[in-house]
Phi, psi and omega in degrees: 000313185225032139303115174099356181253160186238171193080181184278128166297154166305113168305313197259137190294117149011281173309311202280002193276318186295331178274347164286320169296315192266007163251008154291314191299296185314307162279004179061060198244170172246161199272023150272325141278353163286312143336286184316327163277344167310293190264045173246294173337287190299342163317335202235308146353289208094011195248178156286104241263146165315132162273153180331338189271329172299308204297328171299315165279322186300312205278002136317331183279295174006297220005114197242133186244102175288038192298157164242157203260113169326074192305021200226013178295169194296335200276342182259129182266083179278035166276331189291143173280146169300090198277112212254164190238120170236154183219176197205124164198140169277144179249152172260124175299306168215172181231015178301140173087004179296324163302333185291323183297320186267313200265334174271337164076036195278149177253025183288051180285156177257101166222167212213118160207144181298082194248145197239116167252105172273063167343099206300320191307283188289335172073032177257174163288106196285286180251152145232155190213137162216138199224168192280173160293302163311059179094162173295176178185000000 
């Protein structure tokens, strides 16, 4: 994550500023709702969610080449049924307790997962969701 930089390391992984990016791209958010989704995701984390300006120079440093796509373009057929893609993935949240977990046969892991219901066609975000290991939330 921070091979190669001068200056103060990066607090936040690469990854998680790109997934703050294409889910800003994704919802159309301003980066200030982006924050806001940053510190509704650390609730469930445990981490400290990046303030805007931050999440705002990273994903400039980035440079993520993003197009947005037209809704009024020739390809889209609204005769056609709608073909939704649904995904999923899990973050593991902490890593504190492992021992305790191996040696006690404890079932507390900390995850979190994300599912995303995608229009296969257009390629928008239909749902997002995010639930505990245990059930919804």
């Amino acid at each position: 994550m921070n091979d190669g930089k001068v200056g103060r390391p990066f607090k936040y992984a690469e990854t998680y500023i790109k997934l703050l990016a294409y889910i800003r791209y994704l919802f159309n958010l301003p980066y200030r709702q982006t924050e806001g989704f940053a510190r509704a995701l650390s609730l469930h984390t445990g981490r400290k969610a990046p303030d805007y300006s931050v999440i705002n120079r990273r994903i400039n440093a980035l440079n993520i080449n993003l197009t947005t796509r037209r809704s009024g373009s020739d390809d889209d057929n609204d005769e056609e049924p709608m073909t939704i893609v649904v995904d999923s993935t899990g973050i593991k949240v902490t890593n504190r307790g492992e021992w305790l977990r191996r040696r006690w046969g404890k079932e507390r892991k900390g995850y979190i997962k994300i599912h995303f219901a995608i229009d296969a066609r257009s390629k928008e975000v239909i749902s997002m969701h995010v639930t505990k290991r245990r059930g919804c939330t």
